[in-house]
mmCIF file of the protein (N, C-alpha, C, O) and its ligand, coordinates in Angstrom:
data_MODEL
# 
_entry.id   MODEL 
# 
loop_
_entity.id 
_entity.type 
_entity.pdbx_number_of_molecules 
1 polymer     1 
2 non-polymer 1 
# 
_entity_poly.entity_id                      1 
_entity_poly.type                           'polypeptide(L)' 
_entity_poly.nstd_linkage                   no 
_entity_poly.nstd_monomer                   no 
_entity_poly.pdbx_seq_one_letter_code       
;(UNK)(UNK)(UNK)(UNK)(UNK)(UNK)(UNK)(UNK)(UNK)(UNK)(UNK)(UNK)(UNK)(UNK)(UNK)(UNK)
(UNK)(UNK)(UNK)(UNK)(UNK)(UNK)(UNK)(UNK)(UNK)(UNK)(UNK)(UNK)(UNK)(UNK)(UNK)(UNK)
(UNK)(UNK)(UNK)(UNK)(UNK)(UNK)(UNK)(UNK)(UNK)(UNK)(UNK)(UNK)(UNK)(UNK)(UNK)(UNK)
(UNK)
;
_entity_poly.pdbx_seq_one_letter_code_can   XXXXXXXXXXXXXXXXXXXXXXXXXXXXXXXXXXXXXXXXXXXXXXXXX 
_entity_poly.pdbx_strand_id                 A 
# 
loop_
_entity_poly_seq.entity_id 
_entity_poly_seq.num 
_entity_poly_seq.mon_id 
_entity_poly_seq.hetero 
1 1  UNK n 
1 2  UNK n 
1 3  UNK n 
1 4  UNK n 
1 5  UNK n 
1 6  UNK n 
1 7  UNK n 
1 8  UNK n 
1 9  UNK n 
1 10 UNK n 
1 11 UNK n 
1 12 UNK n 
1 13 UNK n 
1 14 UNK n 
1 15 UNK n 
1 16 UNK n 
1 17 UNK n 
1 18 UNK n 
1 19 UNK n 
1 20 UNK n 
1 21 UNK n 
1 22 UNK n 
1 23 UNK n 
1 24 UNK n 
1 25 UNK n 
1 26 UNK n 
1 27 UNK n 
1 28 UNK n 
1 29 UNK n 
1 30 UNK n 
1 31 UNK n 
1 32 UNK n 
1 33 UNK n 
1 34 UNK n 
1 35 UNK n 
1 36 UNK n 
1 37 UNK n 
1 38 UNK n 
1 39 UNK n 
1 40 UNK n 
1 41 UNK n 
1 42 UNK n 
1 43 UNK n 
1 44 UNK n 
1 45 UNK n 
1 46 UNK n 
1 47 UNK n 
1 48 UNK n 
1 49 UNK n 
# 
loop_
_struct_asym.id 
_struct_asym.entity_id 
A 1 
B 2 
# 
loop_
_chem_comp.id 
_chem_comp.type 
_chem_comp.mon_nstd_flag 
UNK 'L-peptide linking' . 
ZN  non-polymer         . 
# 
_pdbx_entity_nonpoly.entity_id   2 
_pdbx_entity_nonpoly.name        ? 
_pdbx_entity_nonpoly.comp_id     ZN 
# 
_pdbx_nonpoly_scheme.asym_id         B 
_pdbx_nonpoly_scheme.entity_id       2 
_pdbx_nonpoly_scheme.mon_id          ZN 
_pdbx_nonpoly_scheme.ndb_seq_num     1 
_pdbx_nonpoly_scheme.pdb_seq_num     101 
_pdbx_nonpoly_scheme.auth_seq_num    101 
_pdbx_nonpoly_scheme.pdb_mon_id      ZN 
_pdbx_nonpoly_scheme.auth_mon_id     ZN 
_pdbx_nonpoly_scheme.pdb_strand_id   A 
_pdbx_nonpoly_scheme.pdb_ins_code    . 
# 
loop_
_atom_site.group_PDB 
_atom_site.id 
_atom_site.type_symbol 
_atom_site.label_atom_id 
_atom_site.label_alt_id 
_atom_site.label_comp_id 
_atom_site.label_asym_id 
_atom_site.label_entity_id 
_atom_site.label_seq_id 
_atom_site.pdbx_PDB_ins_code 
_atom_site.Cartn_x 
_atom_site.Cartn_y 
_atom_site.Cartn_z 
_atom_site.occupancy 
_atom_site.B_iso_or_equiv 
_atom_site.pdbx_formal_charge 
_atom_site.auth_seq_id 
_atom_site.auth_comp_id 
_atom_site.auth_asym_id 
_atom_site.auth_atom_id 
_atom_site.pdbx_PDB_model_num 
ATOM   1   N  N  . UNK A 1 1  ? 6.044   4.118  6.254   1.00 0.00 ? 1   UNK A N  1 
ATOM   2   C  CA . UNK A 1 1  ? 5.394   5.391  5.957   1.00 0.00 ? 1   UNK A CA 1 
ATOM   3   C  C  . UNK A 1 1  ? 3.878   5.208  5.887   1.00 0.00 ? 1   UNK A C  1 
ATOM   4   O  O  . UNK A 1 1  ? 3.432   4.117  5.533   1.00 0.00 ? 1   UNK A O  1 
ATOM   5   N  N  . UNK A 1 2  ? 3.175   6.076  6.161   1.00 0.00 ? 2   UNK A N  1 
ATOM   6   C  CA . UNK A 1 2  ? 1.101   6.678  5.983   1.00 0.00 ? 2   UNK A CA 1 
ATOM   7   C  C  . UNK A 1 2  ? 1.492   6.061  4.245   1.00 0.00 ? 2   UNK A C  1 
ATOM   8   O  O  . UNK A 1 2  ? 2.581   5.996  3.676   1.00 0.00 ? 2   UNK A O  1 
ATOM   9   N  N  . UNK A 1 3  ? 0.314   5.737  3.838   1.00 0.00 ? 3   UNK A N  1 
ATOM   10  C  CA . UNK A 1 3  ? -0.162  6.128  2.685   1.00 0.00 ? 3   UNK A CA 1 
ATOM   11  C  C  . UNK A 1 3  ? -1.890  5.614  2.763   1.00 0.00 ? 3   UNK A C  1 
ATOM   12  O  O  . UNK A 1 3  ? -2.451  4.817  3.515   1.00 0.00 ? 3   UNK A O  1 
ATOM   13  N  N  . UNK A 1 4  ? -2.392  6.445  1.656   1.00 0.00 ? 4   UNK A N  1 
ATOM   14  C  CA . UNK A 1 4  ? -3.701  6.229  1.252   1.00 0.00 ? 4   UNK A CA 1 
ATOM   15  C  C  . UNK A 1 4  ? -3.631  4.945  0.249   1.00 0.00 ? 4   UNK A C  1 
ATOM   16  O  O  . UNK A 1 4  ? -2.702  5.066  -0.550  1.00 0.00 ? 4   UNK A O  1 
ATOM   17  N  N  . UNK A 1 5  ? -4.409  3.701  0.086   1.00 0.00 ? 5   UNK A N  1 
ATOM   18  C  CA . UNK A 1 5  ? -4.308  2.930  -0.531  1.00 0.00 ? 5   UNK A CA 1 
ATOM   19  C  C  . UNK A 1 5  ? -5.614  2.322  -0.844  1.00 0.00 ? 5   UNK A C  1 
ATOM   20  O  O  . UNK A 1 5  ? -6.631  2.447  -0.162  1.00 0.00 ? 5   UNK A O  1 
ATOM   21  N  N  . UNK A 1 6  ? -5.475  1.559  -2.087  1.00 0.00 ? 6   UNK A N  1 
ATOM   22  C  CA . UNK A 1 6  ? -7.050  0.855  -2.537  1.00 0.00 ? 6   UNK A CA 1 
ATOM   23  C  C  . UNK A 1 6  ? -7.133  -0.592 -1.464  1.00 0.00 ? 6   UNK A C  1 
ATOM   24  O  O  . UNK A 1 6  ? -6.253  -1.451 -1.422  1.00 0.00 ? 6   UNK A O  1 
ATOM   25  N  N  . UNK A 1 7  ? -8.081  -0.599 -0.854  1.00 0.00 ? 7   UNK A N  1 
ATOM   26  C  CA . UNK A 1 7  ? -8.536  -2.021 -0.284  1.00 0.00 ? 7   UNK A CA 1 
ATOM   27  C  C  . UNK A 1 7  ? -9.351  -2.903 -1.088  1.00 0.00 ? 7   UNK A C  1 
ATOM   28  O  O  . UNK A 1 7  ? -10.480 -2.527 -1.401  1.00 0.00 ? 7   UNK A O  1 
ATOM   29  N  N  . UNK A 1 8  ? -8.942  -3.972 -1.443  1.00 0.00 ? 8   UNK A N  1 
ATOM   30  C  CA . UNK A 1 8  ? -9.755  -4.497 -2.669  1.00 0.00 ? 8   UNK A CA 1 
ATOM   31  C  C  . UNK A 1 8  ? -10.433 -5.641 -1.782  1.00 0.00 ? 8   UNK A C  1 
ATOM   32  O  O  . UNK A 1 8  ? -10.866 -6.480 -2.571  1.00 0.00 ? 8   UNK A O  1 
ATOM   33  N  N  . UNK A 1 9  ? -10.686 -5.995 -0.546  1.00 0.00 ? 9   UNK A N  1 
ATOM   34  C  CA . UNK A 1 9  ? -11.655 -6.563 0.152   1.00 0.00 ? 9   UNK A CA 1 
ATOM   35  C  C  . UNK A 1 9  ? -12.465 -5.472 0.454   1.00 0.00 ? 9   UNK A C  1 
ATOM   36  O  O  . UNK A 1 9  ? -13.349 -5.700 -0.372  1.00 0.00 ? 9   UNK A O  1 
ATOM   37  N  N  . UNK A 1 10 ? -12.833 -4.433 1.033   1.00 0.00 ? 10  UNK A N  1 
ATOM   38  C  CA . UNK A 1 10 ? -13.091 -3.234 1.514   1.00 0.00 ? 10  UNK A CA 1 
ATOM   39  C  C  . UNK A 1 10 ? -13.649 -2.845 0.053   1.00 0.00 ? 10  UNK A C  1 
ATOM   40  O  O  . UNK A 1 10 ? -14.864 -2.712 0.196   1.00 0.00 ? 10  UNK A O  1 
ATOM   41  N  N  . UNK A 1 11 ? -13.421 -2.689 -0.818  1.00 0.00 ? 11  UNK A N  1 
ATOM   42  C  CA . UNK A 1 11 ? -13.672 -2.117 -1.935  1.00 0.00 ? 11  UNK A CA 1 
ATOM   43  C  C  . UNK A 1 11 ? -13.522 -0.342 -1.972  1.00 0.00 ? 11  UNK A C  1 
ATOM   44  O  O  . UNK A 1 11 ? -14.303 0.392  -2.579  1.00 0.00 ? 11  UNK A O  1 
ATOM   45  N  N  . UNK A 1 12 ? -12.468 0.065  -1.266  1.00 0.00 ? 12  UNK A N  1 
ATOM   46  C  CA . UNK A 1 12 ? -12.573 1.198  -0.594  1.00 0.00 ? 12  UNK A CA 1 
ATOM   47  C  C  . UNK A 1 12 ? -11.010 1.854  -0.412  1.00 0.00 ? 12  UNK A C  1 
ATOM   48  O  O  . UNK A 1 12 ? -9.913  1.297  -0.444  1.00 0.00 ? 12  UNK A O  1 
ATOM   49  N  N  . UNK A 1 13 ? -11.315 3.004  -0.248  1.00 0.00 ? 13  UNK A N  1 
ATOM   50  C  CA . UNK A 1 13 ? -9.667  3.744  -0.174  1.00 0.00 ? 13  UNK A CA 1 
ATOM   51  C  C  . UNK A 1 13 ? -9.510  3.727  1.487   1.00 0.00 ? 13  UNK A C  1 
ATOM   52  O  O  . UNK A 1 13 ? -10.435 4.181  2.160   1.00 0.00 ? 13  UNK A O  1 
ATOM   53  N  N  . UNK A 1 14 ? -8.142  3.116  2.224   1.00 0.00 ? 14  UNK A N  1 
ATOM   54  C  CA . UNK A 1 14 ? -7.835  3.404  3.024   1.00 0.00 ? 14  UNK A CA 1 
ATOM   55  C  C  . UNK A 1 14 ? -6.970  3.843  3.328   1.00 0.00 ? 14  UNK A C  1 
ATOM   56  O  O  . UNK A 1 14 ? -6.064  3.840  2.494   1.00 0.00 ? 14  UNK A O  1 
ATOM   57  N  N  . UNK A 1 15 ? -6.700  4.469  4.646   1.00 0.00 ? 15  UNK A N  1 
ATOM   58  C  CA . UNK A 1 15 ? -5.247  5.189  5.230   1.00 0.00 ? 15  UNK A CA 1 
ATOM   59  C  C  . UNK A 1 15 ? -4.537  3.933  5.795   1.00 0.00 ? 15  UNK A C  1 
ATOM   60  O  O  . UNK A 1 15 ? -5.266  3.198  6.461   1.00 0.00 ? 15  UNK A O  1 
ATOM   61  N  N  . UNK A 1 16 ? -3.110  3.514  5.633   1.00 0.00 ? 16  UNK A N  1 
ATOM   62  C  CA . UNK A 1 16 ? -2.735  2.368  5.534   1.00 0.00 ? 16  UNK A CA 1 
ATOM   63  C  C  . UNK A 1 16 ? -1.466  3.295  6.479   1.00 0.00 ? 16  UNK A C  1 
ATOM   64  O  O  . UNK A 1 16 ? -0.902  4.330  6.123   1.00 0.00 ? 16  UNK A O  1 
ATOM   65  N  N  . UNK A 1 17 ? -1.252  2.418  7.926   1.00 0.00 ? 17  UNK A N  1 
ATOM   66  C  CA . UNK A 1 17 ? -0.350  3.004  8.600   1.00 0.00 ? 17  UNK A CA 1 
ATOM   67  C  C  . UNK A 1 17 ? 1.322   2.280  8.783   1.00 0.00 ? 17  UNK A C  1 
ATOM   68  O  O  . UNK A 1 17 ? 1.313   1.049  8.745   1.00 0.00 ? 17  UNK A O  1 
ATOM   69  N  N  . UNK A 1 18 ? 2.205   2.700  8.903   1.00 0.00 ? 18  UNK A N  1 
ATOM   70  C  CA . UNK A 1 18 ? 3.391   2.350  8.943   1.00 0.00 ? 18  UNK A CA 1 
ATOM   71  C  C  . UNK A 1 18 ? 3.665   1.423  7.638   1.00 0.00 ? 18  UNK A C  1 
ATOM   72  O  O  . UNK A 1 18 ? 4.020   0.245  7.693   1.00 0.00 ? 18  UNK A O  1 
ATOM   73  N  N  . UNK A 1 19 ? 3.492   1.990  6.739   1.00 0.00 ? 19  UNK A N  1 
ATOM   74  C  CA . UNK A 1 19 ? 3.608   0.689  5.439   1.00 0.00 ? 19  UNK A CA 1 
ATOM   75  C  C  . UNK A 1 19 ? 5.199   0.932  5.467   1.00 0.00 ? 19  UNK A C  1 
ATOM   76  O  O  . UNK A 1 19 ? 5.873   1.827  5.978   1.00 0.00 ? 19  UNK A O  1 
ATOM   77  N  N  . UNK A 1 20 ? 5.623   -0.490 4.537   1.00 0.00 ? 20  UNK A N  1 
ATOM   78  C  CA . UNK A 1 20 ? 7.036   -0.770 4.239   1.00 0.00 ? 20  UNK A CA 1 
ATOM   79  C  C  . UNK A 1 20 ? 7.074   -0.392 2.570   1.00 0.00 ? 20  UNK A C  1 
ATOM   80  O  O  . UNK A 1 20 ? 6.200   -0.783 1.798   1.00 0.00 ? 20  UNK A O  1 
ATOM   81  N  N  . UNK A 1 21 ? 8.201   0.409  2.169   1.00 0.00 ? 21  UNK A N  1 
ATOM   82  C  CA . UNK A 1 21 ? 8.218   0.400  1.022   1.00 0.00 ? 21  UNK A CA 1 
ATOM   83  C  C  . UNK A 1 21 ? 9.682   -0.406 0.801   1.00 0.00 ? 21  UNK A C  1 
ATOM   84  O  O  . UNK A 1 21 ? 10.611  -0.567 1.592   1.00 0.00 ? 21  UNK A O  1 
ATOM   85  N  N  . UNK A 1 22 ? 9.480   -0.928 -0.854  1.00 0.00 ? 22  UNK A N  1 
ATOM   86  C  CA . UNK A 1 22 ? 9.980   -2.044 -1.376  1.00 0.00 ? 22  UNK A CA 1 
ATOM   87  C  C  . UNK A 1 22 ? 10.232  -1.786 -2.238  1.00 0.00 ? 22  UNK A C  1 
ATOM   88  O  O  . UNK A 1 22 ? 9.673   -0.737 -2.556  1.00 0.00 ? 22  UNK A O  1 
ATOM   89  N  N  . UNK A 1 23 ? 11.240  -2.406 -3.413  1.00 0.00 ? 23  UNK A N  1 
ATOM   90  C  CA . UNK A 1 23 ? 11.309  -2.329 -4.885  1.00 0.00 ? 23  UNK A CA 1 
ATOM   91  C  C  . UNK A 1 23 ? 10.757  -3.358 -5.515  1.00 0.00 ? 23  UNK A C  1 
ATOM   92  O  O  . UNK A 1 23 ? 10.634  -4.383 -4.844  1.00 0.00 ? 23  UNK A O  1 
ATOM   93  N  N  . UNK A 1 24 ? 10.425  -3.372 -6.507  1.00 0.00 ? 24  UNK A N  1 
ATOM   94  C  CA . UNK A 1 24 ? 9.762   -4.435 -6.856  1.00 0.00 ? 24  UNK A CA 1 
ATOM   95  C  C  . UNK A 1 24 ? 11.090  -4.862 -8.109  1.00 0.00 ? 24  UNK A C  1 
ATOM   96  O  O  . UNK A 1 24 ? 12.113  -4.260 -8.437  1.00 0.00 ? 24  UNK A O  1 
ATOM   97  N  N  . UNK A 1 25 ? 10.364  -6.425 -8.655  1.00 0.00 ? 25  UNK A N  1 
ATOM   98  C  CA . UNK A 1 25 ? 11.281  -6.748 -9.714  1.00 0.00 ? 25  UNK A CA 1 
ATOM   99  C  C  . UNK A 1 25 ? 11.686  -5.792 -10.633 1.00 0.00 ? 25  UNK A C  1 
ATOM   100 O  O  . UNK A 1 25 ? 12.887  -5.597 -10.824 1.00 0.00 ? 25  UNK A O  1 
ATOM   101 N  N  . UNK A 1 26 ? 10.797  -5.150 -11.247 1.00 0.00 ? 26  UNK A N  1 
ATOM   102 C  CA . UNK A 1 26 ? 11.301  -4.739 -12.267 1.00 0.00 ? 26  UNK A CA 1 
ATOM   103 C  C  . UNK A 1 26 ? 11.733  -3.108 -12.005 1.00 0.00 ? 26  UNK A C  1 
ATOM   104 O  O  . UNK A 1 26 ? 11.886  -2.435 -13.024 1.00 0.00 ? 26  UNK A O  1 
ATOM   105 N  N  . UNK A 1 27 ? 11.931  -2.463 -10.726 1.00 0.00 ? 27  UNK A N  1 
ATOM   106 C  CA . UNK A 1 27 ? 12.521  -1.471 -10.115 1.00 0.00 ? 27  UNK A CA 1 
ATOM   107 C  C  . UNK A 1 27 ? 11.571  -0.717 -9.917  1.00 0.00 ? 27  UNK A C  1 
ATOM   108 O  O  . UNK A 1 27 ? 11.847  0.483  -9.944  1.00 0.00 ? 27  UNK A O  1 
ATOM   109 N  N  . UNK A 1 28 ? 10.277  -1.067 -9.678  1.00 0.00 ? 28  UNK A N  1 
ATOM   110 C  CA . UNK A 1 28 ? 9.298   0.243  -9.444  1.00 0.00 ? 28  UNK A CA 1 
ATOM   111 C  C  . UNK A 1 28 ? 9.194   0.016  -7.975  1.00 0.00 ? 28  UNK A C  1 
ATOM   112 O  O  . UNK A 1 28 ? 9.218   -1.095 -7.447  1.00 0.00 ? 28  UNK A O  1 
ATOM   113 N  N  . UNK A 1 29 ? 9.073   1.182  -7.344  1.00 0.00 ? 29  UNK A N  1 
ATOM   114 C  CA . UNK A 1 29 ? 8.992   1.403  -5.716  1.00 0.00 ? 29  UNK A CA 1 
ATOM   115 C  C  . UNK A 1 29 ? 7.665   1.480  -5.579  1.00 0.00 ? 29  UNK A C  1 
ATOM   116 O  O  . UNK A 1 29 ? 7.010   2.316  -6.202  1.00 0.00 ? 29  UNK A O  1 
ATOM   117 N  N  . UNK A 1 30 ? 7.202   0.735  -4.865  1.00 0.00 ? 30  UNK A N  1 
ATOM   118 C  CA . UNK A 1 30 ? 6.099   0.589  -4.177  1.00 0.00 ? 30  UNK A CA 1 
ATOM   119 C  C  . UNK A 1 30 ? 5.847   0.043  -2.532  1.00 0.00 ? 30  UNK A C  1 
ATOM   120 O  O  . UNK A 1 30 ? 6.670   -0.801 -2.177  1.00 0.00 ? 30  UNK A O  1 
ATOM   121 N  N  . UNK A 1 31 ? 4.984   0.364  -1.677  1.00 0.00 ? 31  UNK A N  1 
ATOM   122 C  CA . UNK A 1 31 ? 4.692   0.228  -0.633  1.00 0.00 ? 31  UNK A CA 1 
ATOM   123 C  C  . UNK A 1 31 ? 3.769   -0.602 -0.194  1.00 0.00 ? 31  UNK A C  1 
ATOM   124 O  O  . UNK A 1 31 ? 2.721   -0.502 -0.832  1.00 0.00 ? 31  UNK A O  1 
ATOM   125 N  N  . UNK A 1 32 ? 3.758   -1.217 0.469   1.00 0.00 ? 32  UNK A N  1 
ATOM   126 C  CA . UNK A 1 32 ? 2.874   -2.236 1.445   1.00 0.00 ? 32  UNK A CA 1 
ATOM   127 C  C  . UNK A 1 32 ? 2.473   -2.172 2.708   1.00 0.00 ? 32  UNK A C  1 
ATOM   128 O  O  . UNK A 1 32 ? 3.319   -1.877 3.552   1.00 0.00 ? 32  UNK A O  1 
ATOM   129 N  N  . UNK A 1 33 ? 1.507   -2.355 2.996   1.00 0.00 ? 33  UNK A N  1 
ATOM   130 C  CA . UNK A 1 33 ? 0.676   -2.118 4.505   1.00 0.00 ? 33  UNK A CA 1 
ATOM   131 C  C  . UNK A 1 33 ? -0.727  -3.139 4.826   1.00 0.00 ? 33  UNK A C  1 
ATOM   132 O  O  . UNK A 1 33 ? -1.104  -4.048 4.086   1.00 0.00 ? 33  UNK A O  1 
ATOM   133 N  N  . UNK A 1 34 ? -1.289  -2.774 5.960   1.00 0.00 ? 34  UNK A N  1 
ATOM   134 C  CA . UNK A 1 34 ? -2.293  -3.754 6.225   1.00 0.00 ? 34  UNK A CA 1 
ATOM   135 C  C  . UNK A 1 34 ? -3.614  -2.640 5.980   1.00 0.00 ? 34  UNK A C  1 
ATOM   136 O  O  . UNK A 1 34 ? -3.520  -1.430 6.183   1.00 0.00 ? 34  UNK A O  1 
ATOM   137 N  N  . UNK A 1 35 ? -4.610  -3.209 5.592   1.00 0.00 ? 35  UNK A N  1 
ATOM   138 C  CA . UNK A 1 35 ? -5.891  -2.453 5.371   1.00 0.00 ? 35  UNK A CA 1 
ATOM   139 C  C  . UNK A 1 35 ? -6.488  -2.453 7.133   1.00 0.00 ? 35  UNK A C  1 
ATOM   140 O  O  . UNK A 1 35 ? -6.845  -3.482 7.707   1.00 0.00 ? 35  UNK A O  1 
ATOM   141 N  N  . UNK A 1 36 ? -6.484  -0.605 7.980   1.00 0.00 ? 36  UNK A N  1 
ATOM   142 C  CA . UNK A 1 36 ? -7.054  -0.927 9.020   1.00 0.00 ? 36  UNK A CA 1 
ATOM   143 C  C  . UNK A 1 36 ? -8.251  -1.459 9.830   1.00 0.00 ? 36  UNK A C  1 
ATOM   144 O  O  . UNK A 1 36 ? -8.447  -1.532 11.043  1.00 0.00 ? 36  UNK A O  1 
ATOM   145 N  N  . UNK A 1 37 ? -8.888  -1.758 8.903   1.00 0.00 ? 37  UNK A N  1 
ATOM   146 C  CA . UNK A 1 37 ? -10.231 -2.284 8.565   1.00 0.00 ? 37  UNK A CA 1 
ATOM   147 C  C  . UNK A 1 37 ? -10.239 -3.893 8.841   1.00 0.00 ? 37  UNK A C  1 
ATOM   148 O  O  . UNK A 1 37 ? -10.740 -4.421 9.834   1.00 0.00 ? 37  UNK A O  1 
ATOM   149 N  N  . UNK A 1 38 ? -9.638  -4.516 7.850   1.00 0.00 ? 38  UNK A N  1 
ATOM   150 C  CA . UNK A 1 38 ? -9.623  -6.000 7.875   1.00 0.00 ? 38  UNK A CA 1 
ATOM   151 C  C  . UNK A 1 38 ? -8.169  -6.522 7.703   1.00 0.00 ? 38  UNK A C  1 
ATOM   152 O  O  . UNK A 1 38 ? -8.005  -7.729 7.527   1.00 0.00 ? 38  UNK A O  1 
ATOM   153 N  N  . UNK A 1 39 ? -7.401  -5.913 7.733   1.00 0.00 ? 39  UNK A N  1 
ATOM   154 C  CA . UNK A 1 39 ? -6.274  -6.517 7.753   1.00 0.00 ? 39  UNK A CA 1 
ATOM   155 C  C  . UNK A 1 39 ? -5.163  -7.518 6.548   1.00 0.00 ? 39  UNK A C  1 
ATOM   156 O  O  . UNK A 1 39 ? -4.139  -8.196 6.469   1.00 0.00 ? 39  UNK A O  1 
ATOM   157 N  N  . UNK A 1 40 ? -6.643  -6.797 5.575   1.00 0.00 ? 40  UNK A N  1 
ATOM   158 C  CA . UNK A 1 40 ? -5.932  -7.411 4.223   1.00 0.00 ? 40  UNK A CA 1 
ATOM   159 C  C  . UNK A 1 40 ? -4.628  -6.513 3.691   1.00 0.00 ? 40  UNK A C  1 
ATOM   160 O  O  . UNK A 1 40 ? -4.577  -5.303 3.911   1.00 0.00 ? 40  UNK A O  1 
ATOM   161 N  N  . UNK A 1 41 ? -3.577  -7.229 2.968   1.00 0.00 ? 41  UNK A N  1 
ATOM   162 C  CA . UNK A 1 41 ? -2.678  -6.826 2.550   1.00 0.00 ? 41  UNK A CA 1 
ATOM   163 C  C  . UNK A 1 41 ? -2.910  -5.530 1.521   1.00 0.00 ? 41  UNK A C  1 
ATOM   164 O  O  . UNK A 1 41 ? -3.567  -5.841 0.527   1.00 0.00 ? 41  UNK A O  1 
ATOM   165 N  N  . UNK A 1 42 ? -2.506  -4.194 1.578   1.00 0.00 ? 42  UNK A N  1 
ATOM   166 C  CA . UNK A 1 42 ? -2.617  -3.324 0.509   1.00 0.00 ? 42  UNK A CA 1 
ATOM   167 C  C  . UNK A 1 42 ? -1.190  -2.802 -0.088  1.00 0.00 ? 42  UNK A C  1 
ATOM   168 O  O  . UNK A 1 42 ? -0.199  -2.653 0.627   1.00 0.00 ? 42  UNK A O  1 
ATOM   169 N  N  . UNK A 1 43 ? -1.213  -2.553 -1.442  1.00 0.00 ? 43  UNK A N  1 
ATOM   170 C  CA . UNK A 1 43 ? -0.273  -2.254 -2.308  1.00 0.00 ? 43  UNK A CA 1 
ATOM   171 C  C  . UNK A 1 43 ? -0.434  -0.882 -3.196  1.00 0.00 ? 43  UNK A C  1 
ATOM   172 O  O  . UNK A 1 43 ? -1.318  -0.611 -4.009  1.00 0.00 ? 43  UNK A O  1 
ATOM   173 N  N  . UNK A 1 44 ? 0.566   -0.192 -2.831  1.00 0.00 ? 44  UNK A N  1 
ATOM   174 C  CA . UNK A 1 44 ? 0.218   0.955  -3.674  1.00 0.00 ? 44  UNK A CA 1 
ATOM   175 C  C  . UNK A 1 44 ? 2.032   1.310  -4.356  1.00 0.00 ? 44  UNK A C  1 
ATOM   176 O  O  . UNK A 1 44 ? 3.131   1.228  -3.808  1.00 0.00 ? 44  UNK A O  1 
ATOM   177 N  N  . UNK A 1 45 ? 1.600   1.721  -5.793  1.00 0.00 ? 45  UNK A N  1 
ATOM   178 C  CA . UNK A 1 45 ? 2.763   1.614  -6.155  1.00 0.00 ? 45  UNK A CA 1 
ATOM   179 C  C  . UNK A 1 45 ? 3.160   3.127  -6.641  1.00 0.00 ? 45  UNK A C  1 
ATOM   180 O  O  . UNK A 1 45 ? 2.466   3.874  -7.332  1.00 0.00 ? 45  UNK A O  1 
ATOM   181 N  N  . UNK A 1 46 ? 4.521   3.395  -6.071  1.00 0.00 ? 46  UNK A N  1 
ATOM   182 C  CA . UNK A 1 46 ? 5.233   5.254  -5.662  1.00 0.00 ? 46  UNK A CA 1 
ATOM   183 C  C  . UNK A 1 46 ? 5.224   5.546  -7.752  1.00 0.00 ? 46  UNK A C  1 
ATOM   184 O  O  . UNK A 1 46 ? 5.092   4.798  -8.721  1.00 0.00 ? 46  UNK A O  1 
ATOM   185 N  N  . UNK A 1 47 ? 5.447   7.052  -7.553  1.00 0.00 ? 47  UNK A N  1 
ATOM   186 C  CA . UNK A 1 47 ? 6.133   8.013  -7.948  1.00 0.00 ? 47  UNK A CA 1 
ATOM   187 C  C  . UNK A 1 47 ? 7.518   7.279  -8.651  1.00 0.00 ? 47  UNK A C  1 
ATOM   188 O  O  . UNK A 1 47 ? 7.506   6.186  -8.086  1.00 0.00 ? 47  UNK A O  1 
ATOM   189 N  N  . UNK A 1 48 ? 8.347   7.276  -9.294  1.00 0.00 ? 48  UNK A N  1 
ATOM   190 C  CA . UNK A 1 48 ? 9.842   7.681  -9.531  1.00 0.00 ? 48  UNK A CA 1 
ATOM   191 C  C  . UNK A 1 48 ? 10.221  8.601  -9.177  1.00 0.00 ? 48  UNK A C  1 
ATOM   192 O  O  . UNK A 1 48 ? 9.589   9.576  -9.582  1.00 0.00 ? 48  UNK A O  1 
ATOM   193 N  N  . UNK A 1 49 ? 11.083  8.814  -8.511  1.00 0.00 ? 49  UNK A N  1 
ATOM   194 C  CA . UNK A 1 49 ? 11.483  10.537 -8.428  1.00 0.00 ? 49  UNK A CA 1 
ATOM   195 C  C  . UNK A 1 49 ? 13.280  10.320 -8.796  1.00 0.00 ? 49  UNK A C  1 
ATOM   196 O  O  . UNK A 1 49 ? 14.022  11.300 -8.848  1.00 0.00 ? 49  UNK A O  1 
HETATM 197 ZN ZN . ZN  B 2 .  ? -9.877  -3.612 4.023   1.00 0.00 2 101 ZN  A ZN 1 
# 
């Protein structure tokens, strides 16, 4: 899925394309993608719904 995400090389909000979302250990859903910029790893963590 798109999401908007913090780039913490970038120091900057990016649009992060085709990210994978994941559960994490302790059950929070969050998503992962590459920063289109530099290619650093970004993490943004969902909603519960
Ligand atoms: Zn970046």
């Amino acid at each position: 899925m798109d999401f908007e995400g913090y780039c913490v090389k970038c120091r900057a909000k990016v649009q992060v394309k085709a990210g994978t979302v994941k559960v994490s250990e302790n059950g929070r859903k969050m998503v992962q993608g590459v920063c289109p910029t530099c290619g650093t790893k970004v993490t943004r963590f969902l909603p519960n719904k």
